[in-house]
C-alpha positions in Angstrom: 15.9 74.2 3.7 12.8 72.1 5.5 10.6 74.1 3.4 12.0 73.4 0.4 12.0 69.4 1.1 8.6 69.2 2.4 7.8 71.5 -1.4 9.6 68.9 -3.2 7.6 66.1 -1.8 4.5 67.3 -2.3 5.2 68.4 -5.8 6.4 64.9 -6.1 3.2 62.9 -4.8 0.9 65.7 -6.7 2.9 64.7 -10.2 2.6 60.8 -9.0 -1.2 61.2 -8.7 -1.7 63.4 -12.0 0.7 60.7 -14.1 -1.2 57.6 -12.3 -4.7 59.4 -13.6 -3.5 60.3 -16.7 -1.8 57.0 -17.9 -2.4 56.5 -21.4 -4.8 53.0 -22.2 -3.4 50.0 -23.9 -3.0 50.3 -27.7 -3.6 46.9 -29.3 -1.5 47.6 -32.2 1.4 48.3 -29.4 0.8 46.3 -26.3 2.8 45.8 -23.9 3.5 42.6 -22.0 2.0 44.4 -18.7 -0.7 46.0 -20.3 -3.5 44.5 -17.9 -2.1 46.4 -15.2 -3.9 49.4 -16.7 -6.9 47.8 -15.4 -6.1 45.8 -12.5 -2.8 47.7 -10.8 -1.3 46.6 -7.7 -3.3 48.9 -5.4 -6.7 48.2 -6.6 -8.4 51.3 -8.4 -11.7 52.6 -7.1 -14.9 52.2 -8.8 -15.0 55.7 -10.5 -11.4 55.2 -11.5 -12.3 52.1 -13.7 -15.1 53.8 -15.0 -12.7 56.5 -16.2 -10.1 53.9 -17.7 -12.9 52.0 -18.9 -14.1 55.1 -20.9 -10.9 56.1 -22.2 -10.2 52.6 -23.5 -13.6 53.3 -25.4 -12.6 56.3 -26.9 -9.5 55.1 -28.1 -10.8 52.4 -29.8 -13.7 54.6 -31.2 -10.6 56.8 -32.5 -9.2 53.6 -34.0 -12.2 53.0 -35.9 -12.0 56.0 -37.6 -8.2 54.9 -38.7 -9.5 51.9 -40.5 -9.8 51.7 -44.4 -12.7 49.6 -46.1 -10.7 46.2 -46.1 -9.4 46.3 -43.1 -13.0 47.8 -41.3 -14.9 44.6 -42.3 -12.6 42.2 -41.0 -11.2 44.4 -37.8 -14.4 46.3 -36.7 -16.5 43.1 -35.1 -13.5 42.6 -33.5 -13.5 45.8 -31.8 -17.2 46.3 -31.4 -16.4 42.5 -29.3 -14.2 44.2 -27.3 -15.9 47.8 -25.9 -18.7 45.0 -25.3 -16.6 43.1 -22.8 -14.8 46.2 -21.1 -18.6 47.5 -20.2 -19.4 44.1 -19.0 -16.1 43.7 -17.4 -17.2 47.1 -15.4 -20.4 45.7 -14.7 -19.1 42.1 -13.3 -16.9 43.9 -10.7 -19.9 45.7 -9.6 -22.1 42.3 -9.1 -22.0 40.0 -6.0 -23.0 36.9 -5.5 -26.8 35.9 -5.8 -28.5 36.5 -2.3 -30.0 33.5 -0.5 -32.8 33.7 1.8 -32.3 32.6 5.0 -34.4 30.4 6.6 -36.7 30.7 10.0 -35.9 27.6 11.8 -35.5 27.1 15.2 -39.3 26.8 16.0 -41.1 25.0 19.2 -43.2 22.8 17.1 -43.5 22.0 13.5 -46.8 20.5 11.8 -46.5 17.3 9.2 -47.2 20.3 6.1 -43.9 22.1 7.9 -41.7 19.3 8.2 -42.3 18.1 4.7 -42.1 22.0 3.4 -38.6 21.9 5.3 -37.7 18.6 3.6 -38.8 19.7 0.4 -36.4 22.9 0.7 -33.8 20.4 1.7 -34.3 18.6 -1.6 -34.0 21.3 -3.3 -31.4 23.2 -1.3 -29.1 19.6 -2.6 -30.0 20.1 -5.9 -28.9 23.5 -6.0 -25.8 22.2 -4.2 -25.0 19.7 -6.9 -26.1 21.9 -10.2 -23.1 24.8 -8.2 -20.9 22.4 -8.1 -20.9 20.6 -11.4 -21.4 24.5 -13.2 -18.0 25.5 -10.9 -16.1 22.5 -11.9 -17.2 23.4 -15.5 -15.9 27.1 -15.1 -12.2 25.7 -13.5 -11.9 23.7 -16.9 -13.5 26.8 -19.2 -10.5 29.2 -17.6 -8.0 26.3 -17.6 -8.4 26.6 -21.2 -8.7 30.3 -21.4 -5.4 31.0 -19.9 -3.4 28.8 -22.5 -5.5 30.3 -25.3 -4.5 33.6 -24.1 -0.7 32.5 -23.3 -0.7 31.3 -26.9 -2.4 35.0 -28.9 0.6 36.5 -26.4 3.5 34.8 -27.5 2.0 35.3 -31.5 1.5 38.9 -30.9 5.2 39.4 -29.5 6.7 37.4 -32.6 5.9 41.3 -34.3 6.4 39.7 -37.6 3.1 40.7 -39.2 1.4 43.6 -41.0 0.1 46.6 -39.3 -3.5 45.0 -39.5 -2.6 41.7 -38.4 -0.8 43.0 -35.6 -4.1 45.0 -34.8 -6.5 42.5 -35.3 -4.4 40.1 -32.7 -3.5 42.4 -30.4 -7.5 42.9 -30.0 -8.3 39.6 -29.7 -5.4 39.5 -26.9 -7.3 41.7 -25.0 -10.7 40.5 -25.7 -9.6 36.8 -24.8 -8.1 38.5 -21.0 -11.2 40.7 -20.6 -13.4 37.5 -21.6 -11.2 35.2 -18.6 -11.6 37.8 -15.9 -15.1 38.2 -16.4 -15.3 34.3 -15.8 -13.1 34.1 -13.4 -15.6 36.5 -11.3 -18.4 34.8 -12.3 -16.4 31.8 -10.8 -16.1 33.4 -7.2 -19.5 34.3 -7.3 -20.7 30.9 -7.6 -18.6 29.8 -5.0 -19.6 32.2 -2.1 -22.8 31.3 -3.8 -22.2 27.5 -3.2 -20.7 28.3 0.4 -24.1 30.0 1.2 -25.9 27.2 -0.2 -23.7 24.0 1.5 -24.1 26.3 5.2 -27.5 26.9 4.5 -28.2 22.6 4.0 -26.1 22.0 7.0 -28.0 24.2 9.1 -31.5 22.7 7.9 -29.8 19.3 8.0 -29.3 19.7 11.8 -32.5 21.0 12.8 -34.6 18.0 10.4 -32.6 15.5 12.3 -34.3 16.6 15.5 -37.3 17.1 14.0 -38.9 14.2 15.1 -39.3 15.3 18.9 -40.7 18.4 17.9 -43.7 16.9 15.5 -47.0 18.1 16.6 -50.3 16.4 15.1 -53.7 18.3 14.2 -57.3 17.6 14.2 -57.7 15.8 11.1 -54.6 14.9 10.3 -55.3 11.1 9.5 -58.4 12.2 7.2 -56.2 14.4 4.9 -53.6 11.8 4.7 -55.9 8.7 4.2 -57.8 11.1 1.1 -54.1 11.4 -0.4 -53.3 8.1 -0.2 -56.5 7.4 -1.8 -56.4 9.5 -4.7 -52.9 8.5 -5.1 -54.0 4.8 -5.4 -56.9 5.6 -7.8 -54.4 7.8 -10.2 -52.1 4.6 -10.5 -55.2 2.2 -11.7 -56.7 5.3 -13.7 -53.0 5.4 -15.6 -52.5 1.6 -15.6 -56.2 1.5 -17.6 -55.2 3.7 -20.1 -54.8 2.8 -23.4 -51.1 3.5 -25.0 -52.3 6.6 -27.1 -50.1 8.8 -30.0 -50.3 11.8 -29.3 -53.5 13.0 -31.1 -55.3 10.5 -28.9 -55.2 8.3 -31.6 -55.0 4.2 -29.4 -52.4 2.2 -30.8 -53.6 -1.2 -31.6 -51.7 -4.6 -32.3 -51.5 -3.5 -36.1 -50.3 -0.1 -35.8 -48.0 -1.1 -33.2 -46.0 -3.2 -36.5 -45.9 0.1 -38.2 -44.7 2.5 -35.8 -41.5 2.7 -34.3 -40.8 0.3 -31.8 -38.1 3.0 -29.9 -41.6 4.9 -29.6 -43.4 2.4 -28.1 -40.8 1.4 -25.5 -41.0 5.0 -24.7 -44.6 5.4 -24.1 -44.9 2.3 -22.1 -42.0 3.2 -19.6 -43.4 6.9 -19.3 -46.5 5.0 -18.1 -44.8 3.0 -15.4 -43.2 5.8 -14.4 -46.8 7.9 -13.5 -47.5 4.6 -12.2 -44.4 4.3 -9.5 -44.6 7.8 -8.9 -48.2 7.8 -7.4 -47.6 3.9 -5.9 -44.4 6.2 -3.7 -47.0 9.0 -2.8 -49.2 6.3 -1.6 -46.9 4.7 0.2 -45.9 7.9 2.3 -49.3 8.9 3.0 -49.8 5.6 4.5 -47.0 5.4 6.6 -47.8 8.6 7.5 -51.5 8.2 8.4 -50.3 5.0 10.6 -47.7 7.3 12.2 -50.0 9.7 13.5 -52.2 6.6 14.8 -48.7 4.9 16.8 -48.3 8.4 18.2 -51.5 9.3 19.3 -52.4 5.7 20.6 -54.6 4.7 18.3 -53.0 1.6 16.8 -53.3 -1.1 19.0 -50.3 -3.6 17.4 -47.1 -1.4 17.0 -45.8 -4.5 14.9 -48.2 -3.8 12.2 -46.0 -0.5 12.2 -42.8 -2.1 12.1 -43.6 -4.3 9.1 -45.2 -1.5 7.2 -41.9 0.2 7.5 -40.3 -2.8 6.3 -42.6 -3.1 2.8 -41.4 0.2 2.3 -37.7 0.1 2.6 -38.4 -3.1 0.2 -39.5 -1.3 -2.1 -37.5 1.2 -2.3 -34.4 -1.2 -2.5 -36.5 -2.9 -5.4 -37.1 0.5 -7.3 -33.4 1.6 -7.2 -32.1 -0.7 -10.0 -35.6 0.0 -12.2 -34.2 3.7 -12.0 -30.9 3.0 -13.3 -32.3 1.4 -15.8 -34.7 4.3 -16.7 -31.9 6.6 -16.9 -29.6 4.6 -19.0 -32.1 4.1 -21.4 -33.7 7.4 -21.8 -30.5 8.5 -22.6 -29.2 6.2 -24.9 -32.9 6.6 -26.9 -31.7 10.5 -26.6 -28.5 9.9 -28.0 -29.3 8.1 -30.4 -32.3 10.7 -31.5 -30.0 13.1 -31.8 -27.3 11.3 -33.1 -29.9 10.4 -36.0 -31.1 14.2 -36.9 -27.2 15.3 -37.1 -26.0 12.8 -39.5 -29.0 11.4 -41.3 -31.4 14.3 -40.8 -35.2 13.5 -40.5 -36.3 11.8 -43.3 -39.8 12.4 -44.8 -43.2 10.6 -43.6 -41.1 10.4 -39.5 -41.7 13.8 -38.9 -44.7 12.6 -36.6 -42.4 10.1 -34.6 -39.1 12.1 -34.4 -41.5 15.1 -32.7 -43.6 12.7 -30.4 -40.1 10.9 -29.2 -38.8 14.3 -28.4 -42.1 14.9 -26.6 -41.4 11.9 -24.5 -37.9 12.0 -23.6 -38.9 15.4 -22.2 -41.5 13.7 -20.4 -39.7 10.9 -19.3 -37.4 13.2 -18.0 -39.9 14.7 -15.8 -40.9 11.5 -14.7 -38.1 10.2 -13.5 -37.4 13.5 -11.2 -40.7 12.7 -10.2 -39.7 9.5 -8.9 -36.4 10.8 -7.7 -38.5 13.2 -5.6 -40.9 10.5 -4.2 -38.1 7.6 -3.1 -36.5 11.1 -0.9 -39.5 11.9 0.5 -40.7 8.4 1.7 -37.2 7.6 2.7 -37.8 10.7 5.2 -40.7 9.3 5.9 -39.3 6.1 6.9 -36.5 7.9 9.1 -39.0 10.5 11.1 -41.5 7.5 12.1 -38.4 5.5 13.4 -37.0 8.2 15.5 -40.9 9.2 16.5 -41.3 5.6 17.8 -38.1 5.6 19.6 -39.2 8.4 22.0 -41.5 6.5 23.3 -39.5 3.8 24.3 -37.2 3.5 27.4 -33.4 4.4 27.3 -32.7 0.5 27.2 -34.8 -0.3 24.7 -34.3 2.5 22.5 -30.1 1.8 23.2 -31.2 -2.0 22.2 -33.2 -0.9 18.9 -30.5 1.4 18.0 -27.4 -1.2 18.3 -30.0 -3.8 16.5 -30.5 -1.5 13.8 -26.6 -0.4 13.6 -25.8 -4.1 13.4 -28.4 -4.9 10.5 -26.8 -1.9 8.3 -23.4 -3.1 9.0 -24.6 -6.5 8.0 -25.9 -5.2 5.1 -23.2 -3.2 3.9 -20.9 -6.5 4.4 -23.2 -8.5 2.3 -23.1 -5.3 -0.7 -19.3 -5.7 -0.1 -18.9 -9.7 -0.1 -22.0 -10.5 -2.9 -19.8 -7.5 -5.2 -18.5 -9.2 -8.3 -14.5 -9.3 -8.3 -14.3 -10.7 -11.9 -15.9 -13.9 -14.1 -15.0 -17.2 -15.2 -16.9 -18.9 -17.6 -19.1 -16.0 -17.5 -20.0 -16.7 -13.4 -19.4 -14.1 -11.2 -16.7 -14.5 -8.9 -17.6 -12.7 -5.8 -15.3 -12.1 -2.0 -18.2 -14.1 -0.8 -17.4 -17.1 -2.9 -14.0 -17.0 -2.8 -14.3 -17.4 1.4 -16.4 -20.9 0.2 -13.3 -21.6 -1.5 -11.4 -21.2 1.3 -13.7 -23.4 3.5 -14.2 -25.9 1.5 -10.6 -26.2 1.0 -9.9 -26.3 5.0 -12.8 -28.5 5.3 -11.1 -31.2 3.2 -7.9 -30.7 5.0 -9.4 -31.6 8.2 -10.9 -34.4 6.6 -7.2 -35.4 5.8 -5.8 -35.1 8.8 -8.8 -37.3 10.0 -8.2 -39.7 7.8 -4.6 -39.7 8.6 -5.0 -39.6 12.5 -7.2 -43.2 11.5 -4.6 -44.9 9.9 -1.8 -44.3 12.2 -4.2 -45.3 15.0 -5.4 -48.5 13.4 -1.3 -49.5 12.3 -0.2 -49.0 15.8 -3.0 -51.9 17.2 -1.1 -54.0 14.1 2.7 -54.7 14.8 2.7 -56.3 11.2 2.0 -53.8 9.3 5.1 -51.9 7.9 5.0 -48.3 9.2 6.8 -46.7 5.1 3.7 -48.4 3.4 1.4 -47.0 6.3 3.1 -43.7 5.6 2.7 -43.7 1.9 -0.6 -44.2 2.4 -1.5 -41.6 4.6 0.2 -38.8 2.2 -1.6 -40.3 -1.2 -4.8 -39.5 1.3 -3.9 -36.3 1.7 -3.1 -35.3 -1.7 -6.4 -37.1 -3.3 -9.0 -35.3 -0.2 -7.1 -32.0 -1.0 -7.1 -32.5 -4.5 -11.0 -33.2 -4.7 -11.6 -30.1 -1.9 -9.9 -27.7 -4.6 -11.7 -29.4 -7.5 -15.0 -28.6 -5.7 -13.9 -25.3 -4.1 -13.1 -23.9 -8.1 -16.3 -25.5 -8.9 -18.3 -23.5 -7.0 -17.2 -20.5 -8.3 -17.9 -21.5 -11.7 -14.4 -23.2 -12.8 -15.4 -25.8 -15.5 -13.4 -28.9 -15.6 -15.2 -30.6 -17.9 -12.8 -28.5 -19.9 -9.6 -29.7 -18.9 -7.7 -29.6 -22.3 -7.8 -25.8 -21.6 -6.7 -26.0 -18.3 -4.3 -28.4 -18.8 -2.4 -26.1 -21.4 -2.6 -23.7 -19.5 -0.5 -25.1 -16.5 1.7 -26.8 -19.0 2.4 -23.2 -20.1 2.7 -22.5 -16.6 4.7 -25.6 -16.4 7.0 -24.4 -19.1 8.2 -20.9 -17.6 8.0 -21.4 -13.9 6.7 -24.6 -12.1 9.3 -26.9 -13.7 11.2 -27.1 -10.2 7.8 -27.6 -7.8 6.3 -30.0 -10.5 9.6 -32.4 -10.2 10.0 -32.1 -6.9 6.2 -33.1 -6.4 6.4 -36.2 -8.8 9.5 -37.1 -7.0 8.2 -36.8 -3.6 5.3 -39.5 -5.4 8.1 -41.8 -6.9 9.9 -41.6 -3.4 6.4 -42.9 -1.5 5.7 -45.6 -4.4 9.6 -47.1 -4.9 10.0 -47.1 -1.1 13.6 -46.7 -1.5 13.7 -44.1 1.3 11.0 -43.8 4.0 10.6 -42.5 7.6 13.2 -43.4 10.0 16.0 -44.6 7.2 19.8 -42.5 7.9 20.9 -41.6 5.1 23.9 -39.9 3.3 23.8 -37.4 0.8 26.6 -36.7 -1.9 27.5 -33.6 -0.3 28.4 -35.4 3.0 25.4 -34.2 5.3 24.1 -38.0 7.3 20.8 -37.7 8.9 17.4 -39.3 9.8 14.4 -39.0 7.8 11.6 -37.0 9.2 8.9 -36.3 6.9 8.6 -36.7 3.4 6.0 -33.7 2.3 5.2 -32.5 -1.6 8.1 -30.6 -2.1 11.1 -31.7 -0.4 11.9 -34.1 2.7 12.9 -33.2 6.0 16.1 -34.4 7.5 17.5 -34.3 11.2 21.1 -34.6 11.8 22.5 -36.4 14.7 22.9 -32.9 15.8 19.6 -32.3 16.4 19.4 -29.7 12.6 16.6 -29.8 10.8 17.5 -29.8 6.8 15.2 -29.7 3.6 16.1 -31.1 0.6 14.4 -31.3 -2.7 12.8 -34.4 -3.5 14.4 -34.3 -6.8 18.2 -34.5 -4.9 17.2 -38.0 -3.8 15.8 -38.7 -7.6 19.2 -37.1 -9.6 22.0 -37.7 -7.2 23.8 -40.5 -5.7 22.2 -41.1 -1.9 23.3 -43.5 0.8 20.5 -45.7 2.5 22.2 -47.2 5.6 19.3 -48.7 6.9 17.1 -49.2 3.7 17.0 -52.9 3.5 18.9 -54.2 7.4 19.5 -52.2 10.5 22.4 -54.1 11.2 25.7 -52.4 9.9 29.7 -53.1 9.7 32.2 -50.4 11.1 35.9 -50.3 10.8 37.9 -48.8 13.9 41.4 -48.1 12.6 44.1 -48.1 15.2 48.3 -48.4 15.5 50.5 -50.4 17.9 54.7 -50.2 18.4 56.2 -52.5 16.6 57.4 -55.6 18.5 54.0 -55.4 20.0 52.3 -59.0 20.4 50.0 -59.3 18.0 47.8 -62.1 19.8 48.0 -59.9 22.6 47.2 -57.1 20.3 43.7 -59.1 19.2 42.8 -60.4 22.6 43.2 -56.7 24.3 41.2 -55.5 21.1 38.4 -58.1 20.9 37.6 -57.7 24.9 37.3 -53.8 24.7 34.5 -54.5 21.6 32.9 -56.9 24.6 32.6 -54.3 26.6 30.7 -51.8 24.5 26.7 -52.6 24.6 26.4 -51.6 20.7 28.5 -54.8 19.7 26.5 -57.4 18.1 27.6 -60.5 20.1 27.0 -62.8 17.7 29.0 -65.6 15.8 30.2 -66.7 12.1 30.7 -63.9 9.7 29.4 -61.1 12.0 30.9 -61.9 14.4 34.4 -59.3 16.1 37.2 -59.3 14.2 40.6 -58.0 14.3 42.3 -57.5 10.9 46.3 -56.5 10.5 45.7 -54.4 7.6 49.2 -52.0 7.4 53.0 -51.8 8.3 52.8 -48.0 8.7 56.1 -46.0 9.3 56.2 -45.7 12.9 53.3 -48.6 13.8 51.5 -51.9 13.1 48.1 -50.6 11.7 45.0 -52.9 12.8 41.4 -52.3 12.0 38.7 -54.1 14.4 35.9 -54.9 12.5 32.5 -55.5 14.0 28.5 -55.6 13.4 26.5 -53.2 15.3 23.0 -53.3 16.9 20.5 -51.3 14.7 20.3 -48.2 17.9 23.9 -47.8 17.2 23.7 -47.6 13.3 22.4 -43.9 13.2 25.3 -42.8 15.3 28.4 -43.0 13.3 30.2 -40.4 15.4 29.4 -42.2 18.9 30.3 -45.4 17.7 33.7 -44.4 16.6 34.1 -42.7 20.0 33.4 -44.8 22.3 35.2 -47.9 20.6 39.0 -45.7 20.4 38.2 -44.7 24.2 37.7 -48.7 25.3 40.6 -49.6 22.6 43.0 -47.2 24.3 41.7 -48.4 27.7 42.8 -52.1 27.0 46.0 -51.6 25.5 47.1 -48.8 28.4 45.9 -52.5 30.7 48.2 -54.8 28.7 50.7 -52.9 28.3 50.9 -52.2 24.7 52.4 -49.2 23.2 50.5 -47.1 21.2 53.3 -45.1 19.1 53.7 -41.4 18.4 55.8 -40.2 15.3 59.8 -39.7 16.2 62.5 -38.3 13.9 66.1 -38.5 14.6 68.2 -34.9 14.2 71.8 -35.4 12.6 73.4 -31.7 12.7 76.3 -31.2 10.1 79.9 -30.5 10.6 81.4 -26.7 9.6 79.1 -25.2 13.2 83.3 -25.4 14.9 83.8 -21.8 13.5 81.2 -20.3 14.6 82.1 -18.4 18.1 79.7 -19.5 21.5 78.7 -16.7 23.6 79.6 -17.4 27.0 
């Protein structure tokens, strides 16, 4: 029995190994929605197994060839030829790896000046390299991208099956030929990125060991003479170019007269490729300088080490001075280039400019060349620049070189804020409006509120040495200050950032637009805050009432509302336009002195000139009673015969303390009212009613 199962397994792997050998290829007049598997199954297939699948795809295409009639061979058969192409280069592709890199010998004791510049130059180029990978990967991501939905799209057409024999064919090879055509990509795609993750390790590693560099820079015999000889030639090639006369490119010189006949595009050209040769060998110069004076500081032989320093200086200048010229170089080689060939597409060159269209060519190329050129110089001196200041800094003690290093850390980060604050935010009136301007705005706006506040602190000191003076019309005043210094601050804050108000008409629609939609409330309330200083029919210190019922003192009267303070101690804003709209009670507008009617009851039969006298001494008693004589004088009125008592009112005047305390005044008088009639004897009454029960409650039975 164990025989037999071990037999059957065997038989059964041996069959599962013959069938996965002898699968037949894809046909592309019948393919099937997994037909890529044939080339790329789930256990990857060795490379003499995709050789053979590769073959027999071959031979089955060869074989469908041989089906094809005239019509159908002439339209189908480039197709096909298309395709055995891309299965042999698919085979290939798989066989490929990614382009070797050689690695670099680093790691030495001691490095020349030709090393260290050799090492930077590979750096240079090593970041070039890095950026080209990068941009050609990114341009391969977008290539498949579009690939894959061109292939998704031939699928779903080839499945629709509703097409002749030949049309079926013909798409169901261009199916294949689109997914042969993606895969070889897409491995050309991971070869360029282990090739780019060779290339990034590779610059990191040379990174590191150039940024050390410096304490390992040894000096030769004749250093200074090689560098000096460089510099000099460099100097001589930039008055040797600036001499030369703007030539065609026969040699022929272009004079003022030929210059009106040519093509001005031309001549822009021909004069920027020259300052380009120029700044090019002006960079060289510079290096070989700085480098010639380095090997002096190092070796002793410069006897001012700021001589140094400032040197270093005129050469970060100009490199900060050449940055925007290359921009400019760029943008405009380009655009000339554009345009050039913009010019031979649609126009085509037109007969007798043969001559210019080839020279401009000719100089875009050379431009082009230039301005790597320059590229290469402004990286090499801006080494340059670095490995002299770390050179000079091992020299120096650990304090000094700690000091020149937070000096130098605190200039960039001064720098970078200036790039950040002199950046333009946006324009008005064609002025750039920069963060850096918009913080003088601020300043000048806090500077004339000081100024206010000044000017305010002034006039409340000077109206305090004069009694006379009335202290609303001092406060008026001081707020119509206020508003004109912090008016004018704005004015010249806005002005300094280019806001014109010699065009006011424009402004001034605009913020009646802005008026119109949603300032309508903070633009009345403003004016009537103004109306409220002018009229002086409220000011600080006046009680007042508002139609809603809420009494207190005035506190402040600002631009947009006033501030009140109730008697218990709550500070309330209200709109200046409430005081303007509605009905508002001034109790102390015009006099301090004010009238208050405390109502109070006595039985009846009460003495009534008791009644008064009782009443008029308990008003004595209380220090708010004006003791005066005439009409404001105490009085005690009769004023009601209520239900169950005589109803009296004691009218009196009271001192201007007393006026903004409504609620203490009516206190205090009832409790001293109460007080004298409990001493005289007079009843104060209380409500009684009288209970009359009617008869019938004799039947009702009492629970004993």
């Amino acid at each position: 029995m164990k025989i037999q199962y071990w037999f059957f397994i065997t038989l059964l792997l041996v069959s599962s190994a013959i069938s996965a050998n002898d699968i037949a290829p894809p046909d592309p007049a019948r393919l099937k929605s997994d037909w890529w598997s044939y080339f790329a199954p789930e256990t990857p297939l060795s490379d003499e197994d995709l050789e053979k699948r590769v073959t027999a795809t071959e031979n089955q295409l060869k074989q469908i060839e041989k089906t094809l009639n005239a019509n159908t061979r002439r339209e189908i058969l480039p197709s096909i030829i298309q395709l055995r192409e891309l299965l042999v280069a698919y085979r290939t592709r798989r066989d490929e790896a990614a382009a070797a890199i050689k690695p670099l010998e680093l790691s030495q004791e001691s490095y020349t000046l030709e090393e260290v510049f050799s090492l930077q130059n590979i750096y240079l180029k090593l970041s070039s390299e890095v950026e080209y990978e990068s941009s050609d990967i990114e341009w391969r991501r977008d290539l498949i991208a579009a690939e894959r939905k061109q292939q998704s799209q031939r699928k779903v057409s080839y499945l629709e099956g509703s097409k002749t024999d030949a049309d079926q064919l013909a798409l169901g090879v261009a199916v294949m030929s689109s997914r042969l055509q993606m895969e070889i990509d897409l491995q050309d795609l991971n070869n360029r990125q282990s090739r780019l993750q060779l290339l990034l390790a590779q610059k990191a590693e040379l990174q590191k060991e150039l940024k050390d560099i410096a304490r390992r820079l040894v000096f030769k015999e004749g250093d200074i003479k090689d560098w000096n000889n460089i510099r000099k030639q460099a100097l001589d090639a930039a008055v040797r170019i600036r001499n030369e006369s703007i030539s065609d490119e026969t040699g022929h010189v272009i004079t003022e007269g030929d210059l009106a006949a040519q093509n001005r595009r031309v001549d822009t050209m021909r004069v920027m490729h020259r300052e380009l040769r120029i700044t090019s060998e002006e960079l060289r110069a510079d290096r070989a300088e700085l480098v010639s004076k380095l090997i002096e500081q190092s070796t002793g032989k410069s006897e001012d080490p700021n001589i140094y320093k400032e040197l270093l200086h005129t050469a970060e200048q100009r490199i900060d001075n050449i940055q925007p010229k290359k921009k400019y170089w760029k943008s405009s080689i380009e655009g000339i280039n554009s345009v050039r060939v913009e010019q031979a597409e649609t126009t085509g060159i037109k007969s007798g400019e043969e001559k210019i269209f080839r020279e401009t060519a000719k100089l875009v190329s050379a431009i082009k060349k230039d301005i790597n050129d320059v590229d290469h110089e402004l990286e090499l001196l801006t080494f340059t620049i670095v490995l002299s200041e770390k050179r000079m800094q091992l020299g120096e003690s650990n304090f000094k070189r700690g000091w020149s290093l937070t000096l130098d850390y605190a200039g960039e980060a001064f720098e970078n804020m200036r790039t950040v604050f002199v950046a333009s935010l946006f324009e008005v009136n064609e002025t750039p409006v920069t963060l850096l301007g918009l913080l003088r705005v601020i300043i000048i706006v806090l500077i004339a509120w000081a100024i206010s506040r000044g000017a305010r602190s002034a006039i409340k000191h000077l109206s305090e040495k004069r009694s006379s003076v009335s202290q609303s019309s001092i406060y008026a005043l001081s707020r119509v200050i206020h508003y004109i210094i912090l008016s004018l601050g704005v004015v010249i804050g806005l002005s300094s950032i280019g806001v014109d108000f010699t065009k006011f008409a424009l402004l001034a629609s605009a913020l009646s637009i802005g008026i119109g939609f949603g300032l309508q409330t903070l633009v009345s309330n403003f004016v009537a805050g103004l109306i409220i200083l002018f009229e002086k029919s409220m000011k600080v210190g006046d009680f007042v009432e508002l139609e809603s019922g809420i009494t207190g003192e005035v506190q402040e009267i600002n631009m947009r509302s006033t501030l009140i303070t109730t008697n218990d101690n709550i500070d309330i804003l209200v709109p200046n336009s409430e005081f303007i709209n509605k009905n508002v009670t001034n109790w102390t507008m015009r006099d301090a002195f004010r009238r208050v009617h405390i109502k109070f009851g006595v039985a009846y039969g009460s003495d009534k000139n008791m009644v008064k006298k009782a009443v008029l001494e308990a008003a004595d008693n209380v220090n708010w009673t004006l003791k005066s004589t005439g009409r404001r004088a105490p009085q005690v009125w009769l004023v009601n015969f209520g239900d169950s008592s005589l109803d009296f009112e004691l009218v009196i005047w009271l001192k201007p303390e007393a006026t903004k305390r409504p609620s203490a005044v009516q206190a205090t008088y009832l409790w001293e009212i109460e007080s004298k009639l409990t001493e005289y004897n007079i009843e104060i009454p209380f409500p009684q009613r009288d209970l009359h029960l009617r008869s019938g409650f004799e039947s009702v039975p009492v629970m004993i």
